[in-house]
C-alpha positions in Angstrom: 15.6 2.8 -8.1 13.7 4.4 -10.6 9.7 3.7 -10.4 7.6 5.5 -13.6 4.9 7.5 -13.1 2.2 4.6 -13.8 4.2 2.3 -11.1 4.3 5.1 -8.4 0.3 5.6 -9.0 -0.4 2.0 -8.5 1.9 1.5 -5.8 -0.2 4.5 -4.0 -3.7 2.7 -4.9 -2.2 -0.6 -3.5 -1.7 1.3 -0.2 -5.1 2.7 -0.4 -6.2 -0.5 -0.9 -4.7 -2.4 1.8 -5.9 0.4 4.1 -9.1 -0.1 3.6 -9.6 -3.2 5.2 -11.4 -3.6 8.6 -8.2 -5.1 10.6 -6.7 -1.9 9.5 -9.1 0.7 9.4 -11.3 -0.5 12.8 -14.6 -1.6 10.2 -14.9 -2.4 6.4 -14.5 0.4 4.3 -15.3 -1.0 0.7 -18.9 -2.1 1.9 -21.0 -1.4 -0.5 -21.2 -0.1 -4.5 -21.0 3.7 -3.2 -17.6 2.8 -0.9 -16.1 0.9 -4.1 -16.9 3.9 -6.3 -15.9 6.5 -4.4 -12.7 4.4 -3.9 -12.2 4.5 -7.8 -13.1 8.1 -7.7 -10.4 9.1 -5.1 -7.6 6.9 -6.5 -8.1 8.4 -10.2 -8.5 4.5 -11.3 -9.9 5.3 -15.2 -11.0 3.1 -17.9 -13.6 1.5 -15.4 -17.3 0.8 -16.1 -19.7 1.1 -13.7 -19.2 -0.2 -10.2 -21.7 -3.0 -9.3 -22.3 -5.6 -6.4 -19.8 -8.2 -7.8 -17.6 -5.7 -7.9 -17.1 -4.9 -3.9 -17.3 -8.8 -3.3 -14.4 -9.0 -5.9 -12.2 -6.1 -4.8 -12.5 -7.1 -0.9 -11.4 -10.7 -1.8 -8.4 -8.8 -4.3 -7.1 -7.2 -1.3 -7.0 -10.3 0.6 -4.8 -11.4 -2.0 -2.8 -8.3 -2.7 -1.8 -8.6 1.2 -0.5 -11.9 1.1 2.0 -10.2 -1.7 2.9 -7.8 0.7 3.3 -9.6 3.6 4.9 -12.6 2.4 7.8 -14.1 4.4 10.3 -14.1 0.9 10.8 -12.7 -2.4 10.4 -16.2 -3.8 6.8 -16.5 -2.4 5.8 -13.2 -2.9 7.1 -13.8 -7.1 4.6 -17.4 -6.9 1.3 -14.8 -5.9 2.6 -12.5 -7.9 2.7 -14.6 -10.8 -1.0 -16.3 -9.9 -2.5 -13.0 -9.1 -1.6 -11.9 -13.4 -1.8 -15.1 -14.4 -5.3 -15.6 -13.5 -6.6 -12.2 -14.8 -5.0 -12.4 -18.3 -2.7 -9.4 -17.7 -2.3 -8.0 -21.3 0.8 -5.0 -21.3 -0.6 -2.1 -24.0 0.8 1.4 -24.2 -1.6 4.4 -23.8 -1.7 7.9 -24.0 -4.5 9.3 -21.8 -5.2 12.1 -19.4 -2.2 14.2 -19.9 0.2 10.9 -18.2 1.9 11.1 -21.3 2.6 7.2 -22.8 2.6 4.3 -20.4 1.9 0.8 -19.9 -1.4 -0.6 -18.4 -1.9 -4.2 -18.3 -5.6 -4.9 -18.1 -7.6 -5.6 -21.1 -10.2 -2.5 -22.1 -13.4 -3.0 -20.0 -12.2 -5.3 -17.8 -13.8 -5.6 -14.2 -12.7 -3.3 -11.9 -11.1 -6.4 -9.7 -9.3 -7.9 -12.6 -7.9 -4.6 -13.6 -6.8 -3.7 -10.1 -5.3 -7.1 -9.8 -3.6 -6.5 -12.9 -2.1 -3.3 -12.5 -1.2 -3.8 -9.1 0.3 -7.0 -9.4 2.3 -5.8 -12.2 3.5 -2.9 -9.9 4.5 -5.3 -7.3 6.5 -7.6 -9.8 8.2 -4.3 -10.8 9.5 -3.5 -6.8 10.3 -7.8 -6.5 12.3 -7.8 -9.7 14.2 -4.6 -8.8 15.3 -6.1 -5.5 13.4 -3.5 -3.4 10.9 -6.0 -1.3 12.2 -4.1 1.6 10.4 -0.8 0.5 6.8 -2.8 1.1 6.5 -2.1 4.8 4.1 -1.7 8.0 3.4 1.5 10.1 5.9 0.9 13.2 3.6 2.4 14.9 2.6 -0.3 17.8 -0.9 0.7 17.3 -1.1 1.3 13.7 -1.8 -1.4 11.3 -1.6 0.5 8.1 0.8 -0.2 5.2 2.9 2.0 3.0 5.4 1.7 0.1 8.4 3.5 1.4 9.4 5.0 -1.6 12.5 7.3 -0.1 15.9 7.7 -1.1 17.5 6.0 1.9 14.5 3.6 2.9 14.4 5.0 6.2 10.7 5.8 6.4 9.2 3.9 9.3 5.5 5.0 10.1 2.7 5.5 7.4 2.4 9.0 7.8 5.0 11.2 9.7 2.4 13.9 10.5 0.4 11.1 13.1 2.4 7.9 13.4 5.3 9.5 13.2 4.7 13.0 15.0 3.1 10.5 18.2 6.0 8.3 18.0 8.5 11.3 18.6 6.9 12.6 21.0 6.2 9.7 23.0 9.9 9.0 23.0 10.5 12.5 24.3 8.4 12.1 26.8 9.8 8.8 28.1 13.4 10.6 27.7 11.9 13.1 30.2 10.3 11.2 32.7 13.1 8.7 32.4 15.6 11.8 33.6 13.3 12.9 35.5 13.3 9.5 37.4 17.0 9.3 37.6 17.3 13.1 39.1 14.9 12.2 41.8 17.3 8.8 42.5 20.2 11.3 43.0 21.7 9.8 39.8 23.5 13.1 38.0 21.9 12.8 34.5 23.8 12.4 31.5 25.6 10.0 34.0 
């Protein structure tokens, strides 16, 4: 599957996105104006105006919505929120050419609110990964105690925990560990291991 530039950045602002919410994250973490704009500063979101207090209202209630996308039981239902989601915010495609990305689409109209552009672009993103046939690439952390999300954006979709350095590194070695206690427990039962 090939995913532009543009789609890979919005599919990695979705993520931040979705991770920002308190079921995720243990508390809120778009509270207030500053939250929301250092959001837009981390995730290199451009062409915004000023960040207000509409604005974290508006982005909180966007995720809600951008999480029903991702979670949805089909393609089919996901496609209906998809739809909504751009419908609703006048989505309108224009090329650009701006900080050295070279040409590429956006679809939110210039000085739209933050919320309506978000919804825009990342609805757009999502439509691109439904109409590809790659729904399966929208995935939670298997982590049991992890509820963060990730696009798994990997050759083989095999990538199962949100990031391999924590989920992933405390998965393996819990494994591990229950391999060795596990052996450990059949040695001491006289059982030979490998057995």
């Amino acid at each position: 599957m090939l995913i532009t530039h543009d789609t890979e950045c919005a599919l990695g602002i979705l993520v931040e996105l979705l991770n920002t919410a308190p079921e995720v994250a243990g508390q809120e973490q778009l509270s207030d104006v500053a939250a929301v704009d250092a959001f837009v500063v981390r995730c290199d979101i451009g062409e915004v105006d000023a960040v207000g207090p509409d604005d974290v209202v508006a982005v909180q209630r966007l995720r809600g919505q951008l999480r029903e996308i991702f979670t949805a039981p089909s393609t089919e239902v996901a496609a209906e929120l998809v739809n909504s989601l751009v419908a609703d915010v006048n989505a309108t495609p224009r090329l650009t050419n701006h900080d050295g990305h070279g040409w590429h689409m956006h679809y939110f109209a210039p000085h739209s609110t933050l919320a309506d552009h978000l919804a825009a672009e990342l609805g757009m993103a999502l439509g691109l990964i439904l109409m590809a046939g790659e729904r399966e690439r929208l995935r939670r952390c298997e982590a049991p105690d992890c509820a963060r999300v990730f696009v798994d954006l990997s050759r083989n979709r095999s990538r199962r925990y949100c990031d391999s350095r924590t989920c992933g590194n405390r998965m393996h070695v819990a494994a591990y560990r229950a391999r060795q206690r596990s052996a450990a427990d059949a040695e001491d039962a006289g059982v030979p291991v490998g057995a």
